[in-house]
C-alpha positions as CSV (number, residue, x, y, z in Angstrom):
1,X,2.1,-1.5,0.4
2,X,0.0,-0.1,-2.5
3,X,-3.3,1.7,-1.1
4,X,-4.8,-0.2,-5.1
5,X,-3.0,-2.8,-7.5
6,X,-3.9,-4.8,-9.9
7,X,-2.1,-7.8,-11.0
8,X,-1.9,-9.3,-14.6
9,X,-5.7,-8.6,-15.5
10,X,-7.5,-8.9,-18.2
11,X,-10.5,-7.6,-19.3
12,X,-12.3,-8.2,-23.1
13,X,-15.6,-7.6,-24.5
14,X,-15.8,-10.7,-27.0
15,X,-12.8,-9.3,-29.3
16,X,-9.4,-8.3,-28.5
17,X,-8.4,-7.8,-24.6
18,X,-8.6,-4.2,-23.6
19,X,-6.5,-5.0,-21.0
20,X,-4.3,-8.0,-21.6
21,X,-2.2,-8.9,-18.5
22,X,-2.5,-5.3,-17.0
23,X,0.1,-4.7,-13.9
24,X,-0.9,-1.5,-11.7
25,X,-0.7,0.1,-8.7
26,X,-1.1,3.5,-6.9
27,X,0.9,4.1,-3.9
28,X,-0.2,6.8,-0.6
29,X,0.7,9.9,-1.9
30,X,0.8,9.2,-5.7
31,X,-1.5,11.3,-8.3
32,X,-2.1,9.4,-10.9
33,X,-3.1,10.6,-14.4
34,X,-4.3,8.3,-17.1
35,X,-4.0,9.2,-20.8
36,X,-4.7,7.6,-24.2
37,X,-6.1,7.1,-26.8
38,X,-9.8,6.3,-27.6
39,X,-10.6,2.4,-26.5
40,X,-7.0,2.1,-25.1
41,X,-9.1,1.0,-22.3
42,X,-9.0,3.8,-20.0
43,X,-12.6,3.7,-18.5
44,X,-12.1,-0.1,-18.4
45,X,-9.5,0.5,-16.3
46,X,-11.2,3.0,-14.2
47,X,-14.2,0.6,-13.7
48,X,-11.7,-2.3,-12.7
49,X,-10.4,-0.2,-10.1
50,X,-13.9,0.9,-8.4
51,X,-15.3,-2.2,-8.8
52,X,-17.7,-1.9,-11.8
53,X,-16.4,-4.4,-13.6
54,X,-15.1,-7.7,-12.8
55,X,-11.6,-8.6,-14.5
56,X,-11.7,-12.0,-17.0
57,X,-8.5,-13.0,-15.2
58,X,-6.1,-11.7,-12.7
59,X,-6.5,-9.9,-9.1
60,X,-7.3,-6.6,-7.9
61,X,-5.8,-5.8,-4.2
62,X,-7.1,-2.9,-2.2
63,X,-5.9,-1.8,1.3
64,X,-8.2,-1.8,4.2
65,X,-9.9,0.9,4.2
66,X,-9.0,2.5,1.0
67,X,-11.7,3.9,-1.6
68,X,-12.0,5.0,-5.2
69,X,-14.3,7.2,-6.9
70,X,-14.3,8.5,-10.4
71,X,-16.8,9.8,-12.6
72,X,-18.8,8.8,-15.1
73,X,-17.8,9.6,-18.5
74,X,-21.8,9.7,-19.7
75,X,-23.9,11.6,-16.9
76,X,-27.2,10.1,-16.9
């Protein structure tokens, strides 16, 4: 079972989805590294996953007991 997934998500911000249908999922003892390009949606994701932000659509699934932290990309 995978310690975070997300299934079909999407997120937008009153334009196109940033995430349109999104499938993800990090398994115990992955490492993960996310690349792309600017507004390829990478923080969204990020915020989806910690539970910032709230998807439009879709689920997010996290083990018992399982955590995520990230930082944020503007420190206050």
């Amino acid at each position: 079972m995978a310690l975070v997934s997300l299934q079909d998500v999407t997120v937008a911000f009153g334009g196109p989805p940033v995430l349109n249908s999104a499938n993800f999922a990090i398994e115990r003892g992955e490492r993960v590294c996310i690349l792309g390009r600017n507004g390829a949606g990478k923080s969204t994701l990020m915020q989806v996953l910690d539970g910032t932000l709230k998807p439009d659509s879709g689920t997010l699934v996290r083990q018992g007991g399982a955590t995520v932290a990230r930082l944020e990309q503007d420190v206050p």
